[in-house]
Biopython code that builds the backbone (N, CA, C, O; Angstrom):
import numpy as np
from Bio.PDB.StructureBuilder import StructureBuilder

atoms = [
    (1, "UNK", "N", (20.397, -22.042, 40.431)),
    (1, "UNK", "CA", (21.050, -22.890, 39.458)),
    (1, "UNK", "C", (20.057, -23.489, 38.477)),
    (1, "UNK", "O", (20.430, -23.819, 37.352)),
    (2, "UNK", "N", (18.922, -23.622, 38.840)),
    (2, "UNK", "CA", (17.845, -24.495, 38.055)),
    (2, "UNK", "C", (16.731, -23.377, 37.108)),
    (2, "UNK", "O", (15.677, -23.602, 36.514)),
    (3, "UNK", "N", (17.571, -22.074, 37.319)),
    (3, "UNK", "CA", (16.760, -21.145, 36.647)),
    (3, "UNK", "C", (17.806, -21.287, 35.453)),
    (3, "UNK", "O", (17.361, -21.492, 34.324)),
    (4, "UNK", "N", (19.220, -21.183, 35.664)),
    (4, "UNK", "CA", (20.287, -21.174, 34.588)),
    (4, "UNK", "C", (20.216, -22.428, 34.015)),
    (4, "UNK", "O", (20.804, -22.356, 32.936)),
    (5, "UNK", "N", (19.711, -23.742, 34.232)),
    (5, "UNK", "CA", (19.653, -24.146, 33.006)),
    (5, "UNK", "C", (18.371, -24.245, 32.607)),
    (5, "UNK", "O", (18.234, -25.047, 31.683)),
    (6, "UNK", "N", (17.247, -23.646, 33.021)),
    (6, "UNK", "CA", (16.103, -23.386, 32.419)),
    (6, "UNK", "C", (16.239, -22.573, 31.255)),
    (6, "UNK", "O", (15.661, -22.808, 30.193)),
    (7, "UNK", "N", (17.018, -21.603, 31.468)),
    (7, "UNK", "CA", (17.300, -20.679, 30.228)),
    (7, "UNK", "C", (17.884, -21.169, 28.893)),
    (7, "UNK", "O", (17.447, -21.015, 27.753)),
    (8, "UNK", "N", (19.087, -21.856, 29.373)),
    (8, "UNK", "CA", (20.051, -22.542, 28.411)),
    (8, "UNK", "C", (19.383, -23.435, 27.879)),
    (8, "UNK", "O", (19.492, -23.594, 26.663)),
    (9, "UNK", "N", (18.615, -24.160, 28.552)),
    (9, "UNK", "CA", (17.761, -25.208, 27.117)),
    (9, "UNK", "C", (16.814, -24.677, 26.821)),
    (9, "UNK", "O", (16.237, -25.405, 26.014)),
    (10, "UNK", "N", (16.092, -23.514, 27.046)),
    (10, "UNK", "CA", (14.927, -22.900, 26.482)),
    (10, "UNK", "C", (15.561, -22.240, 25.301)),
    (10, "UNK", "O", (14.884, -22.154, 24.276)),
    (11, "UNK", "N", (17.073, -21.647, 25.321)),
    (11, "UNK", "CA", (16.880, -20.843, 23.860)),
    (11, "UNK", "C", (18.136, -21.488, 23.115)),
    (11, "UNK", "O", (18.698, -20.944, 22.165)),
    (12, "UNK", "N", (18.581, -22.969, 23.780)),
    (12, "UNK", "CA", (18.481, -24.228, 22.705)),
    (12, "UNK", "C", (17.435, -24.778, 21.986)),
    (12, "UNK", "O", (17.667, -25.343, 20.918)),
    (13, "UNK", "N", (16.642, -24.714, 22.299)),
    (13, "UNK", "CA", (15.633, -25.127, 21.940)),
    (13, "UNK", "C", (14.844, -24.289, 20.643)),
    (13, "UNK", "O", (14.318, -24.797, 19.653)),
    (14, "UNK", "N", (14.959, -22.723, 21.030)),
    (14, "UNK", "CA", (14.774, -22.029, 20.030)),
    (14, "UNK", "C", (15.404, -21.927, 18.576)),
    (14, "UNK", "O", (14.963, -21.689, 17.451)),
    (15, "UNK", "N", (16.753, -22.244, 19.174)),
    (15, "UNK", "CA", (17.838, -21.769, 18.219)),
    (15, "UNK", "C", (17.566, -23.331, 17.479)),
    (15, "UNK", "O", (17.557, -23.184, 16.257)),
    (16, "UNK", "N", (17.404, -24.386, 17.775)),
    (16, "UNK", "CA", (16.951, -25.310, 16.914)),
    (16, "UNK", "C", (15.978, -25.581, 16.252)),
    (16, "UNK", "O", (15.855, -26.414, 15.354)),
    (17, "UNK", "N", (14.870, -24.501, 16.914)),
    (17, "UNK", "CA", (13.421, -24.581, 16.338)),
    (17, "UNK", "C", (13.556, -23.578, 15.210)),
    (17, "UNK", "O", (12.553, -23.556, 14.496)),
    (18, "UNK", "N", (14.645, -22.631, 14.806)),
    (18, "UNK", "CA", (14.805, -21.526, 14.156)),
    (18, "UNK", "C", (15.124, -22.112, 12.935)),
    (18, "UNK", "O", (14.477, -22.025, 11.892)),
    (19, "UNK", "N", (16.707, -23.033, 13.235)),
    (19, "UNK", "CA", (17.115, -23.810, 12.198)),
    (19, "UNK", "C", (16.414, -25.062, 11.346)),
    (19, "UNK", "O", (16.412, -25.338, 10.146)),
    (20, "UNK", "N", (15.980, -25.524, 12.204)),
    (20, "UNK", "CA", (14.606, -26.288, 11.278)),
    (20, "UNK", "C", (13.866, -25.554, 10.386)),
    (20, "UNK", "O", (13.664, -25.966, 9.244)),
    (21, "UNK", "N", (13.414, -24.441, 10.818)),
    (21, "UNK", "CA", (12.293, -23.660, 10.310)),
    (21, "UNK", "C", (13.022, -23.310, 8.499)),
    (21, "UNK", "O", (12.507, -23.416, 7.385)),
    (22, "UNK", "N", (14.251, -22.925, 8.907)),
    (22, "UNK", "CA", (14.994, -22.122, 8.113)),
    (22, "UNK", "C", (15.705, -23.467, 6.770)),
    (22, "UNK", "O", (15.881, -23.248, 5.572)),
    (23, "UNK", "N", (15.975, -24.792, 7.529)),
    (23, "UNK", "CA", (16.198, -25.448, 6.586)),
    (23, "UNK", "C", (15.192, -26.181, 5.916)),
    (23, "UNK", "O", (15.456, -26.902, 4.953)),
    (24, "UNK", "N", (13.997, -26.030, 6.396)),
    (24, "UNK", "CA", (12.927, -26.594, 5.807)),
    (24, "UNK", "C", (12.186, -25.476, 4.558)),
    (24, "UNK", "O", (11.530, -25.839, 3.582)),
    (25, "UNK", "N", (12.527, -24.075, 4.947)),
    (25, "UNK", "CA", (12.471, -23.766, 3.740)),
    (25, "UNK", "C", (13.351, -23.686, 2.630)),
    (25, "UNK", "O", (13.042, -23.658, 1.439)),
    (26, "UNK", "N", (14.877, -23.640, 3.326)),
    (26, "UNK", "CA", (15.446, -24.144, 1.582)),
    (26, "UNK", "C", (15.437, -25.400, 1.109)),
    (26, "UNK", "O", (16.036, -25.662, 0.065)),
    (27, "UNK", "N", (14.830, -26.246, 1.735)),
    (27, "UNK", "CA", (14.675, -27.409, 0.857)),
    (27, "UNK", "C", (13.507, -27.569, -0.006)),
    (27, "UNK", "O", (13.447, -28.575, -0.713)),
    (28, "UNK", "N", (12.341, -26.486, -0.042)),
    (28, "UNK", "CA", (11.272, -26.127, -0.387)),
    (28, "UNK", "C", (11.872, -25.661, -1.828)),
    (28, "UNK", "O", (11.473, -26.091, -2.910)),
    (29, "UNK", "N", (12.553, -25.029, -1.704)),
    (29, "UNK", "CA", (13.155, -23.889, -2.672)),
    (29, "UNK", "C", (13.808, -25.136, -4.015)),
    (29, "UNK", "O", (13.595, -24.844, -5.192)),
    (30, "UNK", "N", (14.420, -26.199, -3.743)),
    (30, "UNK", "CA", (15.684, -26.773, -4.240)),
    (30, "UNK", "C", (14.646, -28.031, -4.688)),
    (30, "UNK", "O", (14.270, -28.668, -3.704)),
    (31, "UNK", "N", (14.213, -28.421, -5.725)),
    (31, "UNK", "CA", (13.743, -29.755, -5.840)),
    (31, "UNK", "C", (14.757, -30.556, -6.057)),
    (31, "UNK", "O", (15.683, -30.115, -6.738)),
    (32, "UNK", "N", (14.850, -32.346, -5.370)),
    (32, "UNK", "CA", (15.738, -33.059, -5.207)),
    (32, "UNK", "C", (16.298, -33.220, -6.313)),
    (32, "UNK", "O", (15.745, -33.035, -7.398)),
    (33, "UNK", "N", (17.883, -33.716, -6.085)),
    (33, "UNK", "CA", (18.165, -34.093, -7.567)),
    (33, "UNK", "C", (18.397, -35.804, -8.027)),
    (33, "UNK", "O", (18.991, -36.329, -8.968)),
    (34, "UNK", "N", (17.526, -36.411, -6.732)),
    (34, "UNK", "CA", (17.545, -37.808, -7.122)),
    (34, "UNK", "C", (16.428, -37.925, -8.464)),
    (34, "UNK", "O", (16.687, -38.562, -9.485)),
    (35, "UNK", "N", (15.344, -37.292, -8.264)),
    (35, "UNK", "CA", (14.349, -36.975, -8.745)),
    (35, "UNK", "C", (14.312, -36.621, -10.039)),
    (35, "UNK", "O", (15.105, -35.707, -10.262)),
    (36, "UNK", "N", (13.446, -37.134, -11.398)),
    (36, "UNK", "CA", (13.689, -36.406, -12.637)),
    (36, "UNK", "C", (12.435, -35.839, -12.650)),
    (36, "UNK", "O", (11.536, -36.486, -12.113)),
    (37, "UNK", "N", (12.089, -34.420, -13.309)),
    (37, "UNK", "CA", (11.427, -33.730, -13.104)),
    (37, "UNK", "C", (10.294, -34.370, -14.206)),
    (37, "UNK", "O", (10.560, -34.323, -15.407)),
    (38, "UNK", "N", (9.157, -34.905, -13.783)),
    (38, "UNK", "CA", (8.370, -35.501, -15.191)),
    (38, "UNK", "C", (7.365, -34.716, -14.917)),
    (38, "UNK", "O", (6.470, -35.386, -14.402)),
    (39, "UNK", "N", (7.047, -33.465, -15.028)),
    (39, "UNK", "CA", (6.384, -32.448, -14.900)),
    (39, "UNK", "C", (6.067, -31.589, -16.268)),
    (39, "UNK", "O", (7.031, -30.916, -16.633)),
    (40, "UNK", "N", (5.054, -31.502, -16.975)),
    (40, "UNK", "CA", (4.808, -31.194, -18.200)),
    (40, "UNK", "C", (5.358, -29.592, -17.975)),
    (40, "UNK", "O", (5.471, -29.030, -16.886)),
    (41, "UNK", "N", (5.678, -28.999, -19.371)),
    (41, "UNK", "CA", (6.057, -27.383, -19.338)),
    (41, "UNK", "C", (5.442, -26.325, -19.089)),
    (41, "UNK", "O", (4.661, -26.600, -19.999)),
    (42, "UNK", "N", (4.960, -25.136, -18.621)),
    (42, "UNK", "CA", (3.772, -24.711, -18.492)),
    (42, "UNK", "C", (2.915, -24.150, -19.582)),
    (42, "UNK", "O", (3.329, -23.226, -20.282)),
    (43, "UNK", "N", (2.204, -24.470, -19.680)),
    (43, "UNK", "CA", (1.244, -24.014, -21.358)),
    (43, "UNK", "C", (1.161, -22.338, -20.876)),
    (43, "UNK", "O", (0.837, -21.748, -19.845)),
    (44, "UNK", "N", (1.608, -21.976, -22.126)),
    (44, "UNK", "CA", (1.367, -20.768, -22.665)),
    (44, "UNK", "C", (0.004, -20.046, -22.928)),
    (44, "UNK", "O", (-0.590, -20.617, -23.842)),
    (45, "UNK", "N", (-0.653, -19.028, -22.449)),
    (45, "UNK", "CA", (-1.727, -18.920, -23.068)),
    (45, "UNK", "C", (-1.949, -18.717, -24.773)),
    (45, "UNK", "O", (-0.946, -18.481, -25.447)),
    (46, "UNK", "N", (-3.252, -18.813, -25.418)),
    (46, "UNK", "CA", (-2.669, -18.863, -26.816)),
    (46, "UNK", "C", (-3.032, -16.592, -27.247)),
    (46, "UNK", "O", (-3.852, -15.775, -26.825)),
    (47, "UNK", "N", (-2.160, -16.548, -27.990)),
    (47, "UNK", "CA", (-1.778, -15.275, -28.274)),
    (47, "UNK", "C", (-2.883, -14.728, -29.450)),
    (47, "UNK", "O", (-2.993, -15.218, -30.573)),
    (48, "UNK", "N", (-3.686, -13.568, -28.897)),
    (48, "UNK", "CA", (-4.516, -12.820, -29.491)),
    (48, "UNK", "C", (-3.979, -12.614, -30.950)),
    (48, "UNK", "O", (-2.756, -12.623, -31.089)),
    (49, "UNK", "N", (-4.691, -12.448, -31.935)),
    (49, "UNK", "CA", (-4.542, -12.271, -33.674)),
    (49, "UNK", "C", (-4.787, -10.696, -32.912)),
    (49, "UNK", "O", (-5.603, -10.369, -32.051)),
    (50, "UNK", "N", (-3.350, -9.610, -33.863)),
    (50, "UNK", "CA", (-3.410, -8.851, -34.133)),
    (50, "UNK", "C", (-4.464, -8.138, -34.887)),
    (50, "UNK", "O", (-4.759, -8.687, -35.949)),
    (51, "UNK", "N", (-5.208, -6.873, -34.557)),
    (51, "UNK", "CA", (-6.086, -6.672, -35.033)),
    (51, "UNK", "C", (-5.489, -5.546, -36.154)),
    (51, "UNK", "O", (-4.341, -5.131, -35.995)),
    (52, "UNK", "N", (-6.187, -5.136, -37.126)),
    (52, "UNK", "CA", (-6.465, -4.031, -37.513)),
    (52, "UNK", "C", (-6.465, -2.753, -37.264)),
    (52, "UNK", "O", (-7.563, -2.467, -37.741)),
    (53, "UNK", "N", (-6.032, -1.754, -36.860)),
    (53, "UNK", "CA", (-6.554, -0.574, -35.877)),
    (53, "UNK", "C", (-7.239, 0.666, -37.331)),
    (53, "UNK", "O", (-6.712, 0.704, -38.443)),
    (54, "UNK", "N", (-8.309, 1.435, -36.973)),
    (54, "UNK", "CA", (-8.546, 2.361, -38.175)),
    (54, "UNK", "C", (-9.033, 3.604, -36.917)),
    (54, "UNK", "O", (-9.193, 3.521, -35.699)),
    (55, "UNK", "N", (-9.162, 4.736, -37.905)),
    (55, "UNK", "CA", (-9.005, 6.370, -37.156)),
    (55, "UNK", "C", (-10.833, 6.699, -37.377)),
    (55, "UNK", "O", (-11.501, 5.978, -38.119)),
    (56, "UNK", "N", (-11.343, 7.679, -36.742)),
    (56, "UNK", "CA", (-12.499, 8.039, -36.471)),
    (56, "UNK", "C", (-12.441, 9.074, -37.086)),
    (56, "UNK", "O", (-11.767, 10.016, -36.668)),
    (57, "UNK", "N", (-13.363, 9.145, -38.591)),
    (57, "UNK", "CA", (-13.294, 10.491, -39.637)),
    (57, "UNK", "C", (-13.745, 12.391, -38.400)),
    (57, "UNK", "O", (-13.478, 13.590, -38.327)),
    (58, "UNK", "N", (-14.310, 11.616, -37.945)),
    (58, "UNK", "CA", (-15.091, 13.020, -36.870)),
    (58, "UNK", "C", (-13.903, 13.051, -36.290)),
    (58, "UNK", "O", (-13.088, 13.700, -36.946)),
    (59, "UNK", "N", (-13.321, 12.400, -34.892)),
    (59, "UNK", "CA", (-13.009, 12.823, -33.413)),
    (59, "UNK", "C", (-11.485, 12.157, -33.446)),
    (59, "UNK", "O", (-10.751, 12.185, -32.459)),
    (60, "UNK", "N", (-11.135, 11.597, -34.625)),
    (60, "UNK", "CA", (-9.350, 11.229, -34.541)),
    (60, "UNK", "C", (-9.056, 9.840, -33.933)),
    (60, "UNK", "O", (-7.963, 9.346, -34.211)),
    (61, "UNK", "N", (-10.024, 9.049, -33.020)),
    (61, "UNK", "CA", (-9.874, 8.731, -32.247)),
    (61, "UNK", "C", (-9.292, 6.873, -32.930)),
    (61, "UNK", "O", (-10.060, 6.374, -33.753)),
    (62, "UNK", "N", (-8.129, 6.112, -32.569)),
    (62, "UNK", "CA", (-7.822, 4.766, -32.977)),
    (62, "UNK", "C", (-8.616, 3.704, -32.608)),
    (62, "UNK", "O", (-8.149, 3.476, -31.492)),
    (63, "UNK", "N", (-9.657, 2.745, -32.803)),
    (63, "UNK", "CA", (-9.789, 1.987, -32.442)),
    (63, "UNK", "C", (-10.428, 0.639, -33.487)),
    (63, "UNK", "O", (-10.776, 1.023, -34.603)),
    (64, "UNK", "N", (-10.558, -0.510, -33.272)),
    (64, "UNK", "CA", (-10.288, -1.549, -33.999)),
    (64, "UNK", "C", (-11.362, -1.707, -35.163)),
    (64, "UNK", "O", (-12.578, -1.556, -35.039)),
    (65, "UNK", "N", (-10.760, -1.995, -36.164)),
    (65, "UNK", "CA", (-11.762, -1.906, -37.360)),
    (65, "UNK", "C", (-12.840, -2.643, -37.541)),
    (65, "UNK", "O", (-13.639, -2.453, -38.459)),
    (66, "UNK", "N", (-12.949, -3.664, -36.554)),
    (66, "UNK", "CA", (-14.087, -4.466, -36.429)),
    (66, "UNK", "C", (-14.860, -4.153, -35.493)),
    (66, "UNK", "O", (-15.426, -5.107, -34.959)),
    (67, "UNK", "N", (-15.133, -2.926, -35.021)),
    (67, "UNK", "CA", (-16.092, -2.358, -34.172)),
    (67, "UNK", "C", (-16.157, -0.793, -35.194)),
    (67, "UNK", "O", (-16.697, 0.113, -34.560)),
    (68, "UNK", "N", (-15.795, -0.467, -36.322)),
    (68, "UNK", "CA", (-15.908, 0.787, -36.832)),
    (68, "UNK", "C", (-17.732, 0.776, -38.017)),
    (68, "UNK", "O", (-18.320, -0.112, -38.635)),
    (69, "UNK", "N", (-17.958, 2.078, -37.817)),
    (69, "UNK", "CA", (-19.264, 1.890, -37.951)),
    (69, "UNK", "C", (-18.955, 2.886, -39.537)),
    (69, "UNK", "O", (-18.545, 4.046, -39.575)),
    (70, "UNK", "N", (-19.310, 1.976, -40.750)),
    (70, "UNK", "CA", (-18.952, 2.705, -41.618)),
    (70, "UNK", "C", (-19.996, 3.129, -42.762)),
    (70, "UNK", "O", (-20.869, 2.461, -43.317)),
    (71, "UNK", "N", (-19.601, 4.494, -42.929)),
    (71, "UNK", "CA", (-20.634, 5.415, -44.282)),
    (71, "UNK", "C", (-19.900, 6.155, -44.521)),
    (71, "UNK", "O", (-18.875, 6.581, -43.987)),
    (72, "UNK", "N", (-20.839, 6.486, -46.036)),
    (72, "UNK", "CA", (-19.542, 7.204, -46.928)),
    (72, "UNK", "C", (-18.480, 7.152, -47.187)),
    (72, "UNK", "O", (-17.853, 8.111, -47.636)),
    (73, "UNK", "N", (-17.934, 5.859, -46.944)),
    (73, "UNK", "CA", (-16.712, 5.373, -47.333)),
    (73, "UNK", "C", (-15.682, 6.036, -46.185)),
    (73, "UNK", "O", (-14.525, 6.242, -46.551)),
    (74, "UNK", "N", (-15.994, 6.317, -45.052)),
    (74, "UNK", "CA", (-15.288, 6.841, -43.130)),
    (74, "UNK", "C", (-15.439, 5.690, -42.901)),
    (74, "UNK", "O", (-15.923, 4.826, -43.633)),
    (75, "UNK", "N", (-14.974, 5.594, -41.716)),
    (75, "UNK", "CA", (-14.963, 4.755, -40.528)),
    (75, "UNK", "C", (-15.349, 5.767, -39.118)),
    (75, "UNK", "O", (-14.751, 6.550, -38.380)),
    (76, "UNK", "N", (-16.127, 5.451, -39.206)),
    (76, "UNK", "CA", (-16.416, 6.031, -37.656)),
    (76, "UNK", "C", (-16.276, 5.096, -36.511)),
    (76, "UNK", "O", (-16.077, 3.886, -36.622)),
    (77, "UNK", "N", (-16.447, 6.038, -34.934)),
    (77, "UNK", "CA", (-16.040, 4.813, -33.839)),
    (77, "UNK", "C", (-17.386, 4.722, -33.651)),
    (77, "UNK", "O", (-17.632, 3.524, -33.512)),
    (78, "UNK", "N", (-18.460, 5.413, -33.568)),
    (78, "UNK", "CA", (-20.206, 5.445, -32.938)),
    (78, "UNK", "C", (-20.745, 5.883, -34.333)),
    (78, "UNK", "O", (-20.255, 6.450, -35.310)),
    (79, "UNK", "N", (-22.427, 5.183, -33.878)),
    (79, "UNK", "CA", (-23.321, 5.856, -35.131)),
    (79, "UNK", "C", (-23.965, 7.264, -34.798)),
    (79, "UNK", "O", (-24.834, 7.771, -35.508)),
    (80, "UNK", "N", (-23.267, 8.066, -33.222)),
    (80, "UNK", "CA", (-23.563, 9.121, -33.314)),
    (80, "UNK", "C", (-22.641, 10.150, -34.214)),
    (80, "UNK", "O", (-23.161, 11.083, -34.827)),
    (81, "UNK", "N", (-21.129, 9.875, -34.238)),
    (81, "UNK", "CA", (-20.105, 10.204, -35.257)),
    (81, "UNK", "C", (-20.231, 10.319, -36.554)),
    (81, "UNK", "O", (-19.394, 11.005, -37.140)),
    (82, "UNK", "N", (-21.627, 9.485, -37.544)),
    (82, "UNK", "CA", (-22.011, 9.174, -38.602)),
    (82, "UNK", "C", (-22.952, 11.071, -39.074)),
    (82, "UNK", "O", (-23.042, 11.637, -40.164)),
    (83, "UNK", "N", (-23.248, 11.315, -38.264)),
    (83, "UNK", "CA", (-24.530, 12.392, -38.497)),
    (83, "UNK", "C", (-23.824, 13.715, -38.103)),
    (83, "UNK", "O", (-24.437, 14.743, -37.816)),
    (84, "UNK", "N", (-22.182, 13.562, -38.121)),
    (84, "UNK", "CA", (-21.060, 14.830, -37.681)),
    (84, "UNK", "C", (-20.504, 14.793, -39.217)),
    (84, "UNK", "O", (-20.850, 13.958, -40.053)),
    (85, "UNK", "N", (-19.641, 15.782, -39.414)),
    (85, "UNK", "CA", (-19.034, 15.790, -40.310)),
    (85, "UNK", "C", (-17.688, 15.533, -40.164)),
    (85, "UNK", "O", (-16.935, 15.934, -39.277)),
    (86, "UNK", "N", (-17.371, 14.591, -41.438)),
    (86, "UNK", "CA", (-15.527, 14.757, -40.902)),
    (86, "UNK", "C", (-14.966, 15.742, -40.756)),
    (86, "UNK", "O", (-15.541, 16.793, -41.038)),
    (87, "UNK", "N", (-13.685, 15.745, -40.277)),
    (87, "UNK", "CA", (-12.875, 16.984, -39.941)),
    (87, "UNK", "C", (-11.717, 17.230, -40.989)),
    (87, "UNK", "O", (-10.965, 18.196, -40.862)),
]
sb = StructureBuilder()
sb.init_structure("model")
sb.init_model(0)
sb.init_chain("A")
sb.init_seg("    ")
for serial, (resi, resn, name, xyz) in enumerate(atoms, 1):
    if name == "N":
        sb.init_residue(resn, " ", resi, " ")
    sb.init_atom(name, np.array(xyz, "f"), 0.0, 1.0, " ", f" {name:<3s}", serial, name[0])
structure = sb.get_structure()
């Protein structure tokens, strides 16, 4: 007899340790609504300036005009591209 209610309050015990568990995380989830939220908005990071993009007279290749290495009125991507001929 003392094994049967060993059992019965052992997985009372669970089944309450479950429900705690379980309502303690939706209250995690739900911020109160006594509460006004005085929590600033989240800052945005600030947004890169669109660049420029220009083409590589040699090899085709797109990349930003402020890294283009220029002669003869090309844009090249390298100053090894400079000593090729355009295409």
């Amino acid at each position: 007899m003392s094994r049967v209610i060993f059992w019965i309050l052992l997985i009372g015990l669970v089944v309450l340790a479950i429900r705690a568990k379980l309502k303690g995380l939706g209250a995690r989830r739900q911020p109160p609504l006594d509460r006004q939220d005085t929590r600033e908005p989240p800052r945005q990071a600030p947004v890169a300036e669109i660049e420029t993009m220009t083409q590589c007279a040699h090899c085709g290749i797109h990349f930003p005009a402020s890294e283009a290495v220029h002669a003869d009125g090309h844009d090249y991507c390298s100053p090894g591209h400079v000593r090729l001929p355009p295409r």
